[in-house]
C-alpha positions in Angstrom: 7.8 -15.0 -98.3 7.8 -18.0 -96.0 10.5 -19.7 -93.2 10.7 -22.8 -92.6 12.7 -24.1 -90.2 14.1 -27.4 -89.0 13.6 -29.4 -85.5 17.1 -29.9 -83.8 18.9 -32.0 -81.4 19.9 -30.6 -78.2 22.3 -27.4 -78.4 25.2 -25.9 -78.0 25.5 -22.5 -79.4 26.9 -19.2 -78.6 24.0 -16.5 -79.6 24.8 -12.5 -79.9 21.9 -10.2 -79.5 21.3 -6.7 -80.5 21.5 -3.2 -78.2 18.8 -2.9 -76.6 15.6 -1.3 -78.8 13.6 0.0 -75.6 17.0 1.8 -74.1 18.0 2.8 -77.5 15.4 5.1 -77.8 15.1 6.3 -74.3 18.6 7.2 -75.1 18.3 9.0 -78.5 15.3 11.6 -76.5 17.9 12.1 -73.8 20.3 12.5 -75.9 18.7 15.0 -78.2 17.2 17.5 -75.4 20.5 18.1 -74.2 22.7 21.0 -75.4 25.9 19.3 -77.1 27.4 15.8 -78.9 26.1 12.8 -77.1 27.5 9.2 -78.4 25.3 6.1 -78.3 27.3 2.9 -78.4 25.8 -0.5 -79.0 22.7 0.7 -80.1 19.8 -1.2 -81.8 20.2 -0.8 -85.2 15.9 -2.0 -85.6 13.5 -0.8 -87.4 11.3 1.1 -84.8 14.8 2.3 -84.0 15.5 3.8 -87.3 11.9 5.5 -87.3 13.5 7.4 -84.1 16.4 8.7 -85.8 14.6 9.5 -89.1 11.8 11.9 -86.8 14.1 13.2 -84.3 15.8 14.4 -87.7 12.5 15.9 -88.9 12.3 17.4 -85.9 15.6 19.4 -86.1 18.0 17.0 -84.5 21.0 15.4 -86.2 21.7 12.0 -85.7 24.3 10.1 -87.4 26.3 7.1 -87.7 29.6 6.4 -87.0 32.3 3.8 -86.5 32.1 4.2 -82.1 28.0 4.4 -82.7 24.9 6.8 -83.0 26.4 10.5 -82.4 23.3 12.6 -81.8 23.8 16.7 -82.2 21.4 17.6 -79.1 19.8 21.5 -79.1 19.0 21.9 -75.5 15.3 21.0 -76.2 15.1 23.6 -78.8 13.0 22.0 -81.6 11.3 22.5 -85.1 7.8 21.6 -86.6 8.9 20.0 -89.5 7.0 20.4 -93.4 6.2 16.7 -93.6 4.6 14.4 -91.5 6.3 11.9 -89.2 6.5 8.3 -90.3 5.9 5.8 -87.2 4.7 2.9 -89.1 3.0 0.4 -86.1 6.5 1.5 -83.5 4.6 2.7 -80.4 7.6 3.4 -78.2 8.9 6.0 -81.6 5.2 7.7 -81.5 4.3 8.2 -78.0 8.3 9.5 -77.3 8.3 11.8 -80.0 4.6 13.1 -79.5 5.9 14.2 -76.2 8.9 15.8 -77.8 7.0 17.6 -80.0 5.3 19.3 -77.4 8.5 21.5 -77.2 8.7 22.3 -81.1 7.0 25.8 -81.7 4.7 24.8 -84.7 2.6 21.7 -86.1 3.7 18.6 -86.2 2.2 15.8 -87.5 3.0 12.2 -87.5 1.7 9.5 -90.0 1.3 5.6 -89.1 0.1 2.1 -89.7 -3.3 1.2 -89.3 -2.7 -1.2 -86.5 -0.9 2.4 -85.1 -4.3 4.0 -84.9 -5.8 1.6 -82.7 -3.2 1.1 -79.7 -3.7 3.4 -77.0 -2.9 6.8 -77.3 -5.5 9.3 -76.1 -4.8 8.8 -71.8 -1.1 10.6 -73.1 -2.4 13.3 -75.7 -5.1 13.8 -72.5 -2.4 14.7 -70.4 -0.3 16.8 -72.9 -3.7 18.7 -73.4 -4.2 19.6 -69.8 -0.6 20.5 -69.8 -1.1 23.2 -72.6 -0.8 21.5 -75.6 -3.2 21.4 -78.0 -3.5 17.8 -79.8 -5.6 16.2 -82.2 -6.5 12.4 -83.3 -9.1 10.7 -84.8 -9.6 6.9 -83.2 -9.3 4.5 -86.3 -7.2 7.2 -88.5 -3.5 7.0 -88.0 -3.3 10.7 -88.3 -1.5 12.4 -85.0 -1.0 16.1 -85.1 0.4 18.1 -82.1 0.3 22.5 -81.6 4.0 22.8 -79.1 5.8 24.9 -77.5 3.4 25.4 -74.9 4.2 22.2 -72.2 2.8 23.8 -68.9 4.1 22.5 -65.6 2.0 21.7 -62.4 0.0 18.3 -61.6 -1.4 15.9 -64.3 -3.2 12.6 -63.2 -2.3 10.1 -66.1 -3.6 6.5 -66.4 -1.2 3.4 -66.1 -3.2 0.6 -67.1 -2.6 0.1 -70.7 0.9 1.6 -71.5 3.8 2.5 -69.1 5.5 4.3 -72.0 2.5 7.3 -71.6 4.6 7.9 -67.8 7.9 7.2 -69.0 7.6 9.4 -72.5 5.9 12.7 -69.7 9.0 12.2 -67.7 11.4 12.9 -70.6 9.8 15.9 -71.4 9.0 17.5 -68.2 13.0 19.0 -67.4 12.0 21.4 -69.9 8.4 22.2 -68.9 7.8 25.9 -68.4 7.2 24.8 -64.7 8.0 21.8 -62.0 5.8 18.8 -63.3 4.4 16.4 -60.5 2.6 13.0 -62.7 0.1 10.9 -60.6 -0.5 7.4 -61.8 -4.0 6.3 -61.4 -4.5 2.4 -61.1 -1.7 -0.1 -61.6 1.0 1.0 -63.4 2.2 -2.0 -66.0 6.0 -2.8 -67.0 6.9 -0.7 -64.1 10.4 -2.0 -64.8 10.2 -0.1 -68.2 9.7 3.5 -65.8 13.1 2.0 -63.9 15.0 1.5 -67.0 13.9 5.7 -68.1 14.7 6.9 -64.8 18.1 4.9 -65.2 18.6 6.7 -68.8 17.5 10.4 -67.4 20.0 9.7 -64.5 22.5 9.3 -67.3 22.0 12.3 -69.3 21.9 14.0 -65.6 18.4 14.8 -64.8 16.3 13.2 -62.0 13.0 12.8 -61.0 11.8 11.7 -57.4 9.7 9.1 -56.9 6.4 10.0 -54.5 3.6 7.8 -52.7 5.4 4.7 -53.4 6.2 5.1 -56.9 2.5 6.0 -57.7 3.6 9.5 -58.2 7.1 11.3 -59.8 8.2 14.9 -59.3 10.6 16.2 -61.7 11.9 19.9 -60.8 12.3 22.5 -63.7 15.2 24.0 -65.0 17.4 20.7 -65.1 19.1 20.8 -67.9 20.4 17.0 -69.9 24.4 16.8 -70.6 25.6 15.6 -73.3 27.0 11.5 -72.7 28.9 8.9 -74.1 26.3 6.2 -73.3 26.6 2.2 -74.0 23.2 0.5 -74.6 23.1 -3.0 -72.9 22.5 -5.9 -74.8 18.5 -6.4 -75.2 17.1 -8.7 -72.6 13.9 -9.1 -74.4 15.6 -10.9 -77.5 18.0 -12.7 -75.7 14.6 -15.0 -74.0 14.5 -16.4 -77.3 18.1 -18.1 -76.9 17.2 -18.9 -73.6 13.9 -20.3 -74.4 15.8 -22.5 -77.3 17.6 -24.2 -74.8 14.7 -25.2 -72.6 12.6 -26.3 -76.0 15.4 -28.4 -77.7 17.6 -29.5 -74.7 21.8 -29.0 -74.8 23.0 -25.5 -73.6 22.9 -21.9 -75.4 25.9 -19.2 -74.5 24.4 -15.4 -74.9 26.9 -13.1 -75.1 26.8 -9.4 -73.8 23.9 -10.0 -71.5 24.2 -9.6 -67.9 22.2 -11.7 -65.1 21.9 -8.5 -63.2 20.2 -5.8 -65.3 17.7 -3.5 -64.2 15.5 -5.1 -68.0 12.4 -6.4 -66.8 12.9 -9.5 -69.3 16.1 -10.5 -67.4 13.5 -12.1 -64.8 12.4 -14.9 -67.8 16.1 -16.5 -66.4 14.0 -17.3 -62.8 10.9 -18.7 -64.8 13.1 -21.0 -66.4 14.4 -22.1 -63.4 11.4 -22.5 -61.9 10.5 -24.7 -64.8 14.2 -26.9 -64.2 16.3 -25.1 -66.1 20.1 -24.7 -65.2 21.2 -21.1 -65.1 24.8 -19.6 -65.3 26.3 -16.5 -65.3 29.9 -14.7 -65.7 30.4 -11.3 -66.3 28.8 -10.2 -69.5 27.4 -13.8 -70.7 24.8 -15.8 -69.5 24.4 -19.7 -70.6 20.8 -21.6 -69.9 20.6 -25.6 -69.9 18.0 -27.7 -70.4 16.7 -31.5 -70.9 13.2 -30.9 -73.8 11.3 -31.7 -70.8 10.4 -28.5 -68.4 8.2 -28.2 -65.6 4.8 -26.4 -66.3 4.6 -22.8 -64.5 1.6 -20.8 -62.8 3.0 -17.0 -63.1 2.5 -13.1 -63.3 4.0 -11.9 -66.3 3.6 -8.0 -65.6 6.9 -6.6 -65.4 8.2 -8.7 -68.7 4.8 -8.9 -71.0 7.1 -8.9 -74.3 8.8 -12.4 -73.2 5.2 -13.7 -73.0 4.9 -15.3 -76.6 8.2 -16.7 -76.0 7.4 -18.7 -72.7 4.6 -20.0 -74.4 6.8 -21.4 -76.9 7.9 -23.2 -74.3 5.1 -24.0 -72.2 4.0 -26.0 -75.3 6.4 -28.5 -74.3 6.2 -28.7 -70.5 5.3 -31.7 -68.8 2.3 -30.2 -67.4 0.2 -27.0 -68.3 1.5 -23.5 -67.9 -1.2 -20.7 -66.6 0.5 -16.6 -67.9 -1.4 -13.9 -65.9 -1.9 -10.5 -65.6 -1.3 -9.1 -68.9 -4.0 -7.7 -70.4 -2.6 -5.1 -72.0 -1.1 -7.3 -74.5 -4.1 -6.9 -76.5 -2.6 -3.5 -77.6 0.8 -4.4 -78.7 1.3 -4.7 -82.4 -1.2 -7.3 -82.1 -3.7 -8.6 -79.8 -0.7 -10.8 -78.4 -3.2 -13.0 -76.5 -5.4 -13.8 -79.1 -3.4 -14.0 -81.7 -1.2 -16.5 -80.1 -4.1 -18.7 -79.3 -4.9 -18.8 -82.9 -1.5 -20.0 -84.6 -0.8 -21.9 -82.2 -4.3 -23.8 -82.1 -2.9 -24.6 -86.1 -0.6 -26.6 -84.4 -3.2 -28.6 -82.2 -2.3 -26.6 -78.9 -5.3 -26.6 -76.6 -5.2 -22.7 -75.5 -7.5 -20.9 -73.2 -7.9 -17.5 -73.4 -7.9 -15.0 -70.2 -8.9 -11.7 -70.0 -5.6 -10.9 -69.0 -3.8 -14.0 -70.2 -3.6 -17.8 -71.4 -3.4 -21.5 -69.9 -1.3 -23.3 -72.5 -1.8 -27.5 -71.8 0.6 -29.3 -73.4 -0.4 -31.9 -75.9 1.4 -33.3 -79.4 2.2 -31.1 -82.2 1.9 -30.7 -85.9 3.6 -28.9 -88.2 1.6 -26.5 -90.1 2.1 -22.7 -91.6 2.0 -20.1 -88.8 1.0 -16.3 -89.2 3.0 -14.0 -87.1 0.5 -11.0 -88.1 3.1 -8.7 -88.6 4.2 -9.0 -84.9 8.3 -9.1 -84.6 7.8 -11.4 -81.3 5.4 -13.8 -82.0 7.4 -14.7 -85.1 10.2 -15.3 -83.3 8.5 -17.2 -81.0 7.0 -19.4 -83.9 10.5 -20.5 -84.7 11.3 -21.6 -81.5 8.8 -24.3 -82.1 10.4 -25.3 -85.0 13.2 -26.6 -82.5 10.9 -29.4 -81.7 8.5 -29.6 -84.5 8.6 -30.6 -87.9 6.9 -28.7 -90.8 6.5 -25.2 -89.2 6.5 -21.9 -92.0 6.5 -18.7 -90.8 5.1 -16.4 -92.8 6.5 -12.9 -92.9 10.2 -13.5 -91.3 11.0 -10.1 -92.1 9.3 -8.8 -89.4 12.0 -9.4 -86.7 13.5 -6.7 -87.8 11.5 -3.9 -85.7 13.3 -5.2 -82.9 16.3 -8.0 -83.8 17.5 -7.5 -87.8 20.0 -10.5 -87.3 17.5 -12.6 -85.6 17.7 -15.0 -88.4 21.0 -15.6 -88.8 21.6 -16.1 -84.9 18.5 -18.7 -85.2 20.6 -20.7 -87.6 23.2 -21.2 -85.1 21.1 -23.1 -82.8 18.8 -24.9 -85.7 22.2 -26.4 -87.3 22.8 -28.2 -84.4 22.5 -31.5 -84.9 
């Protein structure tokens, strides 16, 4: 199945974007290890999101839908190994949460993914869980995951940071219910740190806390803290509403996204100072924030750390900055659903981009487009990405549109509103 889309003149759109996918599921572990009915409003209703549900259901918990949202049946941290493996398809945040989880279910469990699944990072987490006391097994290359819980040890674990801050944040869900006080030490950078924030913010909601130590290269979480049940809203996702804002910068006019606040603790929130730096106009009110721009932005030089996912999308726009646009320090993009950074330089090269690739990132120079048939490689963001080029350039098919829907299922439909503009 191909998408082909169609250049525009400049915009003026209003653009609704999903719940949040990273919070959602923050949300629905929280939710689940506490003792009671917990309600999840304006929750991502995504692919990687639905994985969640379907193995925290294997795993004992109910979750189900309802008109106000997700209402999630929580058992205090009391969990089952289930008779069938786990699906996780290629959703990393769904396998490395529920692997913790299932450190507290007395049995096996086993979880069953894609292939691209078997080669992100995983082994710095099932490292830690082993020194914690719980036995866990994997094979590099076979997407095969099994873990032996209800063992989860407290004390002091040293866990890398360098590749995946969802390793930290998916210890610090689990360690309230550790047979002991758990102290985690990150050793080397710790990446997305913003991503640690936004499970912090969640635990805080669900009423556990843990303290930050050695400035913030260390957390301490005390035993016995027990989640409470919450009636929690999920904020609007940050990460796909830089597509809208990036749609304004590409095409020119002004885009309107609704439900989105200038002031959230998302990391991808910060793509709204890039674009300024790159001569945007920036407003916001409330709950909506509106980007303007004139097809012609400045080129930036900048560390994308704390937002890596809104990387494809600012090179969408970098393509058609006045001068060329250097993204740094995100290496780790390599192990995302794809190698981000090496996969962008090769679709977009299709296009006649000149593209160098970093170790740990790209210098896009702009130069004139064609269109041509673009592979998003199964990889939700750089498809969406790939339309945003369509804004501006005539001829570009996406291949596998269906993909958005790990993270944005109306992703399509809200692109429509800003390509009809004429």
């Amino acid at each position: 199945m191909l998408k082909e889309t169609t250049p525009s003149g400049p915009l003026n759109a209003t653009i609704s974007v999903p719940g949040s996918k990273s919070i959602t599921n923050r949300a629905l572990i929280c939710a689940s290890l506490a003792k009671g009915e917990s309600c999840i409003r304006n929750w991502s209703d995504s692919d990687d999101t639905a994985l969640m549900m379907n193995g925290l259901n294997q795993l004992g918990i109910l979750v189900r839908r309802s008109h106000d949202g997700l209402v999630v049946h929580g058992r205090g941290g009391e969990l089952y190994p289930p008779k069938f493996p786990i699906p996780v398809g290629n959703a990393g945040t769904t396998l490395r949460f529920l692997i913790a989880a299932a450190s507290l279910a007395k049995g096996r469990v086993v979880f069953e993914g894609s292939d691209r699944i078997a080669e992100r990072p995983i082994t710095d987490l099932l490292d830690s869980l082993n020194r914690l006391g719980v036995r866990t097994e994997f094979t590099p290359g076979i997407a095969r995951f099994q873990v032996e819980g209800g063992t989860l040890a407290g004390g002091s674990v040293r866990l890398r940071g360098d590749k995946s801050s969802q390793f930290l944040s998916s210890l610090l869900m689990v360690a309230p219910l550790a047979a002991g006080e758990l102290e985690i030490i990150v050793e080397g950078p710790l990446i997305s740190a913003s991503y640690v924030d936004m499970t912090l913010d969640v635990m805080g909601n669900f009423g556990v806390t843990a303290e930050r130590k050695e400035e913030g290269k260390a957390f301490f979480v005390r035993s016995g803290q027990r989640y409470r049940p919450a009636d929690y809203t999920v904020e609007a996702d940050a990460s796909s509403a830089t597509y809208a804002f990036a749609a304004a910068a590409i095409a020119g006019g002004k885009v309107h996204v609704r439900g989105i606040r200038a002031d959230s603790r998302q990391g991808d929130i910060g793509f709204l100072g890039i674009l300024r730096e790159m001569g945007c106009r920036v407003e916001a009110t409330g709950t909506e924030v509106s980007v303007e721009g004139n097809r012609s932005p400045g080129g930036v030089d900048c560390d994308m750390n704390v937002m890596p996912d809104a990387v494809p999308t600012l090179a969408a726009v970098a393509l058609f900055a006045r001068t060329k646009s250097r993204i740094r320090n995100v290496a780790h993009l390599r192990y995302k659903e794809s190698d981000r950074l090496e996969m962008l330089a090769t679709e977009l090269r299709k296009l006649g981009a000149v593209i160098v690739v970093y170790e740990d990132g790209l210098e896009i120079e702009p130069v004139p487009l064609k269109g041509t048939r673009l592979d998003p490689h199964d990889d939700h963001r750089l498809a969406m990405s790939f339309a945003l080029i369509g804004l501006r350039v005539s001829g570009i098919q996406i291949e596998n549109p269906g993909c958005v829907k790990k993270s944005f299922p109306t992703f399509w439909e809200e692109y429509q509103k800003m390509s009809a503009q004429q």
